[in-house]
C-alpha positions as CSV (number, residue, x, y, z in Angstrom):
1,X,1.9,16.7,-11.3
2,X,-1.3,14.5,-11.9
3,X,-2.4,11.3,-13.8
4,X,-3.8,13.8,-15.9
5,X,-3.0,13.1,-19.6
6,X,-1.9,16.3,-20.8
7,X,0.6,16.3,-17.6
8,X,1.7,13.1,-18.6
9,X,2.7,13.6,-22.1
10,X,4.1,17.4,-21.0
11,X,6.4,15.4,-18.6
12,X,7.7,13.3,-21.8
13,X,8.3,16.5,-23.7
14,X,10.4,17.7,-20.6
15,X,12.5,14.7,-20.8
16,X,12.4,13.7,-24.5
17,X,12.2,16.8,-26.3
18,X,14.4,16.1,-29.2
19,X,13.2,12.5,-29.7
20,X,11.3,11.8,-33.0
21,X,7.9,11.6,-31.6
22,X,5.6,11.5,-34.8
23,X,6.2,10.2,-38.0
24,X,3.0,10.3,-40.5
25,X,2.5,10.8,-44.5
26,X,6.0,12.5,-44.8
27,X,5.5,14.9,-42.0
28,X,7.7,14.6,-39.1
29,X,7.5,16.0,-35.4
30,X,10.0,15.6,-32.3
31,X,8.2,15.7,-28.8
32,X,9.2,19.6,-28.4
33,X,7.9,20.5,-31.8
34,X,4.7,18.6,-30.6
35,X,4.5,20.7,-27.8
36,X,4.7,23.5,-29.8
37,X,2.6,23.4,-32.0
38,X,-0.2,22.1,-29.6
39,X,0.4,24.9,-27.3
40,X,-0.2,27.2,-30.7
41,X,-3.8,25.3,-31.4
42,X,-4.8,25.6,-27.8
43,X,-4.8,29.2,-27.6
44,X,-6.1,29.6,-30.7
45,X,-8.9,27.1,-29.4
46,X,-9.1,29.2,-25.8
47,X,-9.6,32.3,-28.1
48,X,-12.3,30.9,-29.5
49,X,-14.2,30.4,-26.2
50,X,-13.2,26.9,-26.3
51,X,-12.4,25.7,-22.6
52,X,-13.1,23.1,-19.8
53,X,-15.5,20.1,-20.6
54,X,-16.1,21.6,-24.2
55,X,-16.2,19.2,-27.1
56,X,-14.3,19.2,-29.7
57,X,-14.4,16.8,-32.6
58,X,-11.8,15.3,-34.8
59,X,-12.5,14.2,-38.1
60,X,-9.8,12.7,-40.0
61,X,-7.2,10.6,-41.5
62,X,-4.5,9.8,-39.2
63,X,-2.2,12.6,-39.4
64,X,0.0,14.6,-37.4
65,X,-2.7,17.4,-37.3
66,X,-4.9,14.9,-35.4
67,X,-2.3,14.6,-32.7
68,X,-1.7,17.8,-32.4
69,X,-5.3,18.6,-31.8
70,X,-5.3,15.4,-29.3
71,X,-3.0,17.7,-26.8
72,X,-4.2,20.8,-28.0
73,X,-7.4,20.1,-26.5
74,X,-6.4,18.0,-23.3
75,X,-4.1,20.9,-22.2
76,X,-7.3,23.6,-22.0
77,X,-9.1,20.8,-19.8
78,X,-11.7,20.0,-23.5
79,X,-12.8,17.0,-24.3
80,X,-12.0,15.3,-27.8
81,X,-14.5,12.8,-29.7
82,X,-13.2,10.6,-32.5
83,X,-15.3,10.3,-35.6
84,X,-15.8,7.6,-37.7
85,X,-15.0,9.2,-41.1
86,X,-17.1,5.9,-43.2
87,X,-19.9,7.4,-41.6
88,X,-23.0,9.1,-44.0
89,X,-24.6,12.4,-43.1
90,X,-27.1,10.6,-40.9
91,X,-24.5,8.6,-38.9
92,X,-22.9,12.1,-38.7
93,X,-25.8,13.8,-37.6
94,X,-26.8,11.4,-34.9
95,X,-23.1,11.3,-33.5
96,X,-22.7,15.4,-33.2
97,X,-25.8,15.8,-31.6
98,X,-25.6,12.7,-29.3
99,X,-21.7,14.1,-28.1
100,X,-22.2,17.6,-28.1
101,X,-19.8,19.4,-30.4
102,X,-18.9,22.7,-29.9
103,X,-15.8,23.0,-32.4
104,X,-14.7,20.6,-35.3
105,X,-11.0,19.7,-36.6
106,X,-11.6,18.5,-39.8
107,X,-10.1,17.0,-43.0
108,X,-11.5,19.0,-46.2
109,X,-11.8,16.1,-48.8
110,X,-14.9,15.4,-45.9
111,X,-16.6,18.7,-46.8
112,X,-19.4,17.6,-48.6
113,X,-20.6,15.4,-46.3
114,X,-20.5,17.8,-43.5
115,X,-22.5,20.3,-45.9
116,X,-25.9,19.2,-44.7
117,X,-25.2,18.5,-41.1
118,X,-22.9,21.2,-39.2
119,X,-26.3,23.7,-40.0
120,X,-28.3,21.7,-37.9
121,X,-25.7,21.6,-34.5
122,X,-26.4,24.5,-33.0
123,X,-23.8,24.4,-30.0
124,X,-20.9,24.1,-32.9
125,X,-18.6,27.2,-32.3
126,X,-15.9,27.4,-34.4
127,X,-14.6,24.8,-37.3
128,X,-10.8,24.2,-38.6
129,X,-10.2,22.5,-42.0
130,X,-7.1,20.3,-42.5
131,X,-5.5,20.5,-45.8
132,X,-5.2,17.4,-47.6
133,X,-4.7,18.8,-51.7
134,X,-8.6,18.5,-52.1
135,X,-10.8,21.5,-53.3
136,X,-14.3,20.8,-51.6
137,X,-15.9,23.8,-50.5
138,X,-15.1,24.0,-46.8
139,X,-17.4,27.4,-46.0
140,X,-16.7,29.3,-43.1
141,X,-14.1,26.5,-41.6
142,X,-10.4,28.3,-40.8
143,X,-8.0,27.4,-42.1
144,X,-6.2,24.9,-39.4
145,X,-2.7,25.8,-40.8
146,X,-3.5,29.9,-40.9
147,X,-5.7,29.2,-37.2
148,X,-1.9,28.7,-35.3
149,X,0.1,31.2,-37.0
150,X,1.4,33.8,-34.6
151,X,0.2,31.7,-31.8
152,X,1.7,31.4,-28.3
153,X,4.3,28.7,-28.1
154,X,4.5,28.9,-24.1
155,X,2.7,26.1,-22.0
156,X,0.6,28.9,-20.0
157,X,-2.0,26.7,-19.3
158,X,-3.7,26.2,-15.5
159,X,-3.4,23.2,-13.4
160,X,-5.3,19.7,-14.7
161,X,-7.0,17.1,-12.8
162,X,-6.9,13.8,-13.0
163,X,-10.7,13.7,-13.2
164,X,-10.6,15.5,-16.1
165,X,-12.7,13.6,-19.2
166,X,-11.8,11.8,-21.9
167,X,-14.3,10.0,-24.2
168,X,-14.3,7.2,-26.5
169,X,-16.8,6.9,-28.8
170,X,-17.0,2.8,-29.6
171,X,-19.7,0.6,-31.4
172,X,-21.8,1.1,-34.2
173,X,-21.4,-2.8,-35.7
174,X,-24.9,-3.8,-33.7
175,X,-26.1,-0.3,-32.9
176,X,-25.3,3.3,-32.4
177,X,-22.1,4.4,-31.3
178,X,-21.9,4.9,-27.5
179,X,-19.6,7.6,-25.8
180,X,-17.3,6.0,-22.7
181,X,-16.2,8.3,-20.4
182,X,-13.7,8.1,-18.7
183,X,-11.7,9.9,-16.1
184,X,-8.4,10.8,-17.4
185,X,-6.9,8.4,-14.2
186,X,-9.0,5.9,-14.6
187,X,-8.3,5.7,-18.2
188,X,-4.6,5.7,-17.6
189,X,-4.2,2.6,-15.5
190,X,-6.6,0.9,-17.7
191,X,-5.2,1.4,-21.2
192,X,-2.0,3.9,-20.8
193,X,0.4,1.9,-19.3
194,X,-0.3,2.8,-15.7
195,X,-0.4,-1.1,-15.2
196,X,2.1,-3.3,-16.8
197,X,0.1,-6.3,-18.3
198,X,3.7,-8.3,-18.0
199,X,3.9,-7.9,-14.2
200,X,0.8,-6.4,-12.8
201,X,3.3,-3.5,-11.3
202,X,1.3,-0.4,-10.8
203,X,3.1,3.2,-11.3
204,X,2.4,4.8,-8.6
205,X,3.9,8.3,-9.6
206,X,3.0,10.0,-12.9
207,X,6.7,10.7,-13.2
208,X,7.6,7.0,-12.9
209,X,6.6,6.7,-16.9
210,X,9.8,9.1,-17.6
211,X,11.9,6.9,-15.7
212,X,10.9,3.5,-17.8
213,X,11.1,5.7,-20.9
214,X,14.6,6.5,-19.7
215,X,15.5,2.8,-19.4
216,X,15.6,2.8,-23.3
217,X,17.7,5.2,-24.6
218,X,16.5,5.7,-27.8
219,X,12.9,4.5,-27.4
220,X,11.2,2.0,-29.4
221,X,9.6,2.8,-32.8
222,X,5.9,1.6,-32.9
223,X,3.4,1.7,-35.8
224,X,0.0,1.0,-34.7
225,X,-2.1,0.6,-38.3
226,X,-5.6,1.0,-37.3
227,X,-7.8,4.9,-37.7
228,X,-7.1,7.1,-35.0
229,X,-10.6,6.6,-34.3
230,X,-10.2,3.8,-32.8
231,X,-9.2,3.1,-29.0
232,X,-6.4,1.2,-30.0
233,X,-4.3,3.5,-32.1
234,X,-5.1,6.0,-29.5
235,X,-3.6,4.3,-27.2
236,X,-0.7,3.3,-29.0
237,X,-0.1,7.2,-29.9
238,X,-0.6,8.2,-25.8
239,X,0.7,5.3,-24.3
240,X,3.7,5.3,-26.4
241,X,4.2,9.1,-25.9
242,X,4.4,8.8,-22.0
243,X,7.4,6.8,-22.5
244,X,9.4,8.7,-24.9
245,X,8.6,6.0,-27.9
246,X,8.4,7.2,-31.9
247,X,5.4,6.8,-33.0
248,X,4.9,6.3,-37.0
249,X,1.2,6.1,-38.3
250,X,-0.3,5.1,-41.9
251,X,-3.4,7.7,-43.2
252,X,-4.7,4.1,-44.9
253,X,-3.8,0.4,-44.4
254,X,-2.0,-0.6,-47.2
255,X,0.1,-3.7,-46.5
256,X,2.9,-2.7,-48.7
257,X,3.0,0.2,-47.6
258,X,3.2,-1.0,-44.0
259,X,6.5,-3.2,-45.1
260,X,7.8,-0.1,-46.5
261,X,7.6,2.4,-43.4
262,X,9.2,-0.9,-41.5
263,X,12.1,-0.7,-43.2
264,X,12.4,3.0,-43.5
265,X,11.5,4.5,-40.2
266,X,13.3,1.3,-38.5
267,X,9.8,0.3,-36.8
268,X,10.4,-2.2,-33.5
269,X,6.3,-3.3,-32.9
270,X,3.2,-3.2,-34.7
271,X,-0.1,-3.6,-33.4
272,X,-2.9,-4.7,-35.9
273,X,-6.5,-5.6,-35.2
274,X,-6.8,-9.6,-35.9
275,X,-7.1,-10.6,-39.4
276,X,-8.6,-8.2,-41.9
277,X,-4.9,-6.9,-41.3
278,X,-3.0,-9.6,-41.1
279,X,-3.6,-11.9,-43.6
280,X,-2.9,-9.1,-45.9
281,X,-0.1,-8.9,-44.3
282,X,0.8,-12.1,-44.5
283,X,0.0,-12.5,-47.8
284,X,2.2,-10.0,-49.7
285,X,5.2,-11.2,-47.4
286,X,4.7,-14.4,-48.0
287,X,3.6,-14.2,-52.3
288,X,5.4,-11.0,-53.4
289,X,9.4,-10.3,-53.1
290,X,9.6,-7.9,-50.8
291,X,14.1,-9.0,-50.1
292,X,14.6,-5.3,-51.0
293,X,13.3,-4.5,-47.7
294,X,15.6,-4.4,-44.4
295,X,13.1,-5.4,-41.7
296,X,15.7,-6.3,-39.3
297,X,14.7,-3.4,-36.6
298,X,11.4,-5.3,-36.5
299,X,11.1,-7.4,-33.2
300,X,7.1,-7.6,-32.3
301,X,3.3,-7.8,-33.5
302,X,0.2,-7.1,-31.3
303,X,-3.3,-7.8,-31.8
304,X,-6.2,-6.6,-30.4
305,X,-10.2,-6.3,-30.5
306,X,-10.5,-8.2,-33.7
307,X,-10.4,-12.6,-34.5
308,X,-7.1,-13.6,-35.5
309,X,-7.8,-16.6,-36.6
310,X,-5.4,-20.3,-36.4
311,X,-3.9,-20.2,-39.4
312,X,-3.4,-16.5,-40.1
313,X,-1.4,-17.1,-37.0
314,X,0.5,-19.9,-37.9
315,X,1.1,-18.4,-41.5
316,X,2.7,-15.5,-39.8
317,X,5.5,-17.7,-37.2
318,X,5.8,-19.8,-40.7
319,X,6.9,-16.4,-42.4
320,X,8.4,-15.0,-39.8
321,X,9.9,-17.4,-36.6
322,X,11.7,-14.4,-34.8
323,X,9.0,-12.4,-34.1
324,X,7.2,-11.9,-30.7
325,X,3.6,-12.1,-31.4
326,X,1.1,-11.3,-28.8
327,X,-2.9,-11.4,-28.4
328,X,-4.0,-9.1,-26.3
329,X,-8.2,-8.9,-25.4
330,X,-10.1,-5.5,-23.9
331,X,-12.4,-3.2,-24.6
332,X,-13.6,0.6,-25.0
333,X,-15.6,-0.1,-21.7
334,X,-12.9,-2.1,-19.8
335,X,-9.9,-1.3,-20.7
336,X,-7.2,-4.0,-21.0
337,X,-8.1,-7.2,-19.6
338,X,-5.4,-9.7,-20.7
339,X,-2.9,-10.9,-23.1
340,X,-0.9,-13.7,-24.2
341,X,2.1,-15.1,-26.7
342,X,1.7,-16.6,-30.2
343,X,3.8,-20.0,-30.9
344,X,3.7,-22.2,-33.4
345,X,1.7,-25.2,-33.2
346,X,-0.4,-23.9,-30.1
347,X,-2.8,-21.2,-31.8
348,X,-5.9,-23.5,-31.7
349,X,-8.7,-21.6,-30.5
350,X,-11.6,-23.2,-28.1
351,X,-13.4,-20.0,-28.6
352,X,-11.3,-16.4,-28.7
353,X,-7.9,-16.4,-27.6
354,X,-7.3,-17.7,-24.1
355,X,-5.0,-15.1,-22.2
356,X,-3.5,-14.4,-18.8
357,X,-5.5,-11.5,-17.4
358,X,-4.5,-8.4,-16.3
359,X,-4.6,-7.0,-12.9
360,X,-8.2,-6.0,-11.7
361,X,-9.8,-8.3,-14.2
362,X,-11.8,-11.4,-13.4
363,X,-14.5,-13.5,-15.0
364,X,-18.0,-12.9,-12.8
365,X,-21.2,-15.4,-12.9
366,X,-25.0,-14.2,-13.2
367,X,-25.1,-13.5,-9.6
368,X,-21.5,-11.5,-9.5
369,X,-19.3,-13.8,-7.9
370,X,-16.2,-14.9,-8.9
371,X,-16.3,-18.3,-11.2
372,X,-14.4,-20.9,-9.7
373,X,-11.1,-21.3,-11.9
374,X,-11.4,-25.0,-14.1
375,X,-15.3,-25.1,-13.0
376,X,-16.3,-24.8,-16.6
377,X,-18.7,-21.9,-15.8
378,X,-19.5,-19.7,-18.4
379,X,-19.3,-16.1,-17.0
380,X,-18.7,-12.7,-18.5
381,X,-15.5,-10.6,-18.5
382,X,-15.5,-8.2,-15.7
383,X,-13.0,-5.7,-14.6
384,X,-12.8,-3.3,-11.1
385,X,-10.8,-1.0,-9.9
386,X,-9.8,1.9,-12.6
387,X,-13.5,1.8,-15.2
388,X,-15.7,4.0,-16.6
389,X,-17.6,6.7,-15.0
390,X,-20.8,6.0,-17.5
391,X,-21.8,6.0,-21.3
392,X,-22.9,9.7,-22.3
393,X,-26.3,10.5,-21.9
394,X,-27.2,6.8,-21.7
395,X,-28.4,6.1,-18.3
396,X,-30.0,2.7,-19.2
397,X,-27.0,1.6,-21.1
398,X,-24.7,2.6,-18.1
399,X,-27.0,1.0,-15.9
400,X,-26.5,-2.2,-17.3
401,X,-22.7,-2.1,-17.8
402,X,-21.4,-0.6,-14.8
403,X,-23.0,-2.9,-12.3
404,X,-22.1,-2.8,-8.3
405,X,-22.0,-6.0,-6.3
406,X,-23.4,-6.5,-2.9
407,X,-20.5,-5.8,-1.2
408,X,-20.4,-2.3,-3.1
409,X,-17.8,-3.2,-5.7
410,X,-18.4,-1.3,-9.1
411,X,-17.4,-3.5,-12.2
412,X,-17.6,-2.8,-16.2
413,X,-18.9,-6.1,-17.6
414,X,-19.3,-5.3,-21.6
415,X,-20.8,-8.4,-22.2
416,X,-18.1,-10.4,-22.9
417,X,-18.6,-14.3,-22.4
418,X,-15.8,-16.1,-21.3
419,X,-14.3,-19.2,-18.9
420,X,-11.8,-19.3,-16.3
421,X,-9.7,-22.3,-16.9
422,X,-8.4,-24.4,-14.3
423,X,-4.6,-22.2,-14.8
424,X,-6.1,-19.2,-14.3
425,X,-6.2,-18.1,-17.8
426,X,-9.2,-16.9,-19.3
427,X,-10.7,-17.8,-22.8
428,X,-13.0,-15.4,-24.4
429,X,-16.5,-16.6,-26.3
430,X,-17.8,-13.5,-27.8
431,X,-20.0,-11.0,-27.3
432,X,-23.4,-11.5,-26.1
433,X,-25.0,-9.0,-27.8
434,X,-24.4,-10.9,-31.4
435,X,-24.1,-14.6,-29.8
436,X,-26.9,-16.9,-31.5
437,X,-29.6,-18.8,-29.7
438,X,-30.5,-21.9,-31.3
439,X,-32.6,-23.9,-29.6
440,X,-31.6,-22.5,-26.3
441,X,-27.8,-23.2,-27.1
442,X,-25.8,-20.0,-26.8
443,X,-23.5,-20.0,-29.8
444,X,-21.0,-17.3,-30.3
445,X,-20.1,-16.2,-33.8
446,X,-16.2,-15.6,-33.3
447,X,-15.7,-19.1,-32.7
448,X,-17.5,-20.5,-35.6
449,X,-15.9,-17.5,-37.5
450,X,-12.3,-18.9,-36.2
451,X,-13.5,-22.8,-37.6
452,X,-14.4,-21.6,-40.9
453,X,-11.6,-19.4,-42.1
454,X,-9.5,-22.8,-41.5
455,X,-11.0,-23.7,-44.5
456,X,-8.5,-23.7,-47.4
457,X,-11.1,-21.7,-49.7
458,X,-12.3,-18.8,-47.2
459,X,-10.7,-15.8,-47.4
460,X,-12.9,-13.8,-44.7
461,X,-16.1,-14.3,-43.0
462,X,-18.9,-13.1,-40.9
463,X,-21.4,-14.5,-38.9
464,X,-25.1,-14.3,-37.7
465,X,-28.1,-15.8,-36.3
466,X,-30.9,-16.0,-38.6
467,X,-34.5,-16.5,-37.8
468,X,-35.6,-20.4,-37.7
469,X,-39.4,-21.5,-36.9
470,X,-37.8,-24.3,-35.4
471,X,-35.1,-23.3,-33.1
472,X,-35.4,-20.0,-33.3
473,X,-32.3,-18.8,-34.9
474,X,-29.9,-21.1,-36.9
475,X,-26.3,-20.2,-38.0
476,X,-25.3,-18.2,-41.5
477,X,-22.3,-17.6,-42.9
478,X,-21.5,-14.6,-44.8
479,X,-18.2,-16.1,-46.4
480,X,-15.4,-14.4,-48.8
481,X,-13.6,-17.0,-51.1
482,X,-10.2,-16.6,-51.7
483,X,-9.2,-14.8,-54.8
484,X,-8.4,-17.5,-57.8
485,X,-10.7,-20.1,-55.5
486,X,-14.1,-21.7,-56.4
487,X,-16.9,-20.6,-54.1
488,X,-16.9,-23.2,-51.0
489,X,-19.6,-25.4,-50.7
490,X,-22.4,-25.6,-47.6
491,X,-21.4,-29.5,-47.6
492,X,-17.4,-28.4,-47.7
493,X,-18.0,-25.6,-45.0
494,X,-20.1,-27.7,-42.8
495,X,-17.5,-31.0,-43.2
496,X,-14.5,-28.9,-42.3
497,X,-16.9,-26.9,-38.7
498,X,-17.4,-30.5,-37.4
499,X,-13.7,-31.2,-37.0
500,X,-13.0,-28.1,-34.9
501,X,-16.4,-27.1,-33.2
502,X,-19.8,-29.0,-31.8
503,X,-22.0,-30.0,-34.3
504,X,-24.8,-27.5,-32.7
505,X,-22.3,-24.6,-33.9
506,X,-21.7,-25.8,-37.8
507,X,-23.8,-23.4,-39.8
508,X,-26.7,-23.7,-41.3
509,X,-26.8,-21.9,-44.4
510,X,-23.7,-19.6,-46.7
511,X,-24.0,-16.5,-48.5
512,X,-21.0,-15.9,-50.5
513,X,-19.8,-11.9,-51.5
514,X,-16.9,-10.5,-53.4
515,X,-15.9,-8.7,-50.3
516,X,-17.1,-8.9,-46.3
517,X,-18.1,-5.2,-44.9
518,X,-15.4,-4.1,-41.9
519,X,-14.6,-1.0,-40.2
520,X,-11.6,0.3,-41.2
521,X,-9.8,-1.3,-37.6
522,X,-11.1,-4.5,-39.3
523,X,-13.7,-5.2,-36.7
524,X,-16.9,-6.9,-39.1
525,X,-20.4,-5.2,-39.5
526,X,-22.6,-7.5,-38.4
527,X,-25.6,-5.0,-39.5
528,X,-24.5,-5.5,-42.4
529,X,-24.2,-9.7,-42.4
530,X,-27.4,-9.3,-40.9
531,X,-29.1,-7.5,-43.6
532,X,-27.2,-9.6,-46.7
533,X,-27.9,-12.7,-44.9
534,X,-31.5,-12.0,-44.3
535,X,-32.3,-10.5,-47.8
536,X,-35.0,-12.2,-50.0
């Protein structure tokens, strides 16, 4: 057996076969039923001349049909790419050519979109359509359901290797969506579990997962709320499965409906992404009755690649003292790089969260080296060992990511700004690629973000740098009130940043909406802050 993925999650089956494994929109699957039905897909794929390093895209609400084409296509050796289903038909166009599709698993309520697009890819092979109760007109797409029927249950497949691919497709907040790739190892040990973030131990056996999953005999019940789409449901759904956990998943974020499943499926751990989740969250716990639910089983929240702001924190310890809340900070291109716990009174931010990294992860200076821990350096988040092999068919963009030290050490450094703190934690600034220059001060928006929401009045915000003849670019706020609230003020805004961030960091101008632009993992379109806070 290999750190292949497929291998891995066949080695669960073996050992938790009768285990719930997937609980989504009513359907239900136990890890043998799983296997079974991905076994069906993938000869039905392999029939279809689908096979080694082909692509195969899922487009879709989280369902169980998504897992099961997740296997499906990791047991014939293919390579799955997520789709963002917000995306238009050009979005959609740029993203099948740019990965390469040769057969599509999609939901048919997305039919009309795809109606102008799938003509023009001509590597696509073959196309299944997931039922969902809509009527669009799906065209020469199989049925998904009618596809498996009759199909070989038996794991027949050949022998993996762990350097088979897996590819996440990230971004598309400041640019075009980028493909990762990753070997399935590599990808593993950086956001499967291979390294526990707890203790730094490394498995060094794939069987080893089996034998934590063991360790619990019932497994724990996680419900990861984000789109599959994104890396960390995706991760929650694999990670989970190579340890015998029950996975429960939502199609769409509804926070009632989150409370709900809680209480029904017995959840133990949810993972959000920051805010645009949990204050929602927070909000109907905390000003609706929801006593009729038992939320007993429910011990943990983690949050990752999205601002969780000071106070959503505090209102959720307020709301709820028992739980075990964690921060944890990573990335498509680097894997996990740290995390850390969530108690009252200490969620002040200097910047992002400041965590204890993870193994292989350190903070590097412009020249590579190592910044000195307490030095006060600003440096970017780097991580070695288990990274990347490249972004598809973007040599220049690899290039500039993947970057190899003098003494011939490869690290992925996203961009990610950050200081090693005289502990040996490390607090995260932002991203460089939407941090604000200002009169050569380097300003990142997350922390100004974090100062304003602490505002009694802001529901959400986003924000940019905006052109100034004087310094260059000065700060804008694209701001959300809360609902029932009068519109902050510049003056208000402004008097509140001061008392948490530098006066160079206080913005410079607000633009108030009804309702700030996020993808649906809550991660905010800065395109679009851009454009509304630019506009004449």
């Amino acid at each position: 057996m290999e750190f292949n993925l497929a291998d891995l999650f066949e080695n669960a089956v073996d050992a938790f076969g009768e285990r719930t494994y997937l609980v989504c929109d009513g359907k239900r699957r136990t890890y043998a039923e799983m296997e079974k039905r991905s076994n069906q897909l993938a000869h039905y794929l392999q029939a279809q001349g689908i096979g080694p390093g082909d692509h195969v895209g899922i487009y879709a609400l989280n369902s169980v049909e998504w897992i099961e084409t997740l296997w499906a296509v990791f047991k014939i050796r293919a390579v799955w790419i997520n789709i963002n289903y917000r995306y238009v038909e050009d979005e959609l166009s740029y993203l099948f050519d740019n990965a390469d599709i040769d057969a599509l698993v999609f939901q048919r309520s997305f039919a009309p979109r795809l109606a102008n697009v799938l003509p023009s890819l001509p590597r696509l092979k073959h196309s299944l359509v997931i039922e969902d109760g809509s009527d669009a007109d799906t065209g020469s797409a199989v049925s998904y359901e009618d596809a498996i029927a009759g199909q070989s249950f038996e794991r027949d497949f050949g022998p993996r290797s762990p350097d088979d691919r897996y590819i996440l497709y990230t971004g598309g907040t400041t640019g075009m969506p980028k493909g990762v790739v990753w070997r399935h190892e590599d990808v593993f040990f950086a956001l499967g579990g291979g390294i526990d973030p707890t203790n730094n131990h490394r498995v060094t056996t794939p069987e080893e997962m089996v034998e934590k999953g063991k360790a619990n005999l019932t497994g724990m019940v996680m419900l990861p709320i984000a789109p599959l789409m994104h890396g960390a449901t995706q991760w929650g759904v694999m990670g989970g499965s190579f340890i015998g956990n029950t996975i429960v998943l939502i199609p769409q974020f509804n926070p009632r409906r989150v409370f709900e499943l809680i209480a029904q499926e017995r959840v133990n751990a949810i993972m959000i992404t920051g805010d645009a989740m949990a204050r929602p969250l927070v909000e109907i716990a905390t000003e609706t009755d929801i006593s009729d639910l038992d939320l007993s089983s429910w011990i943990a929240l983690a949050s990752t690649a999205a601002l969780f702001s000071a106070p959503v924190k505090e209102a959720f310890i307020e709301r709820f003292p028992n739980l075990f809340i964690t921060e944890a900070i990573g990335s498509s291109e680097g894997g996990s790089n740290g995390y850390t716990m969530i108690e009252k009174g200490k969620t002040a931010m200097k910047g992002g969260p400041t965590v204890t990294p993870v193994r292989d992860t350190l903070v590097l200076d412009e020249n590579l080296e190592p910044v000195v821990a307490g030095s006060g350096v600003t440096g970017k988040v780097a991580r070695s060992g288990n990274i990347p092999l490249e972004y598809y068919k973007d040599p220049v963009k690899t290039s500039e990511t993947f970057i190899t030290d003098k003494n011939g050490v490869r690290y992925s450094v996203p961009g990610d700004y950050a200081t090693l703190e005289a502990d040996g934690t490390i607090t995260l600034l932002g991203r460089g690629s939407i941090s604000i220059n200002s009169g050569g001060e380097k300003i990142y928006p997350e922390e100004v973000e974090g100062a304003i929401k602490s505002h009694p009045d802001v529901y959400d915000c986003v924000v940019v740098g905006v052109p100034d003849e004087r310094w260059g670019q000065r700060v804008a706020a694209v701001i959300q009130a809360n609902e029932g609230a009068q519109a902050p003020t510049l003056e208000s805004i402004q008097d509140d940043c001061r008392q948490r961030i530098s006066g160079y960091k206080v913005p410079r101008e607000i633009h108030i909406v009804d309702e700030i632009m996020r993808s649906p993992s809550g991660k905010p379109d800065y395109r679009w802050a851009s454009e509304v806070a630019t506009a004449k």
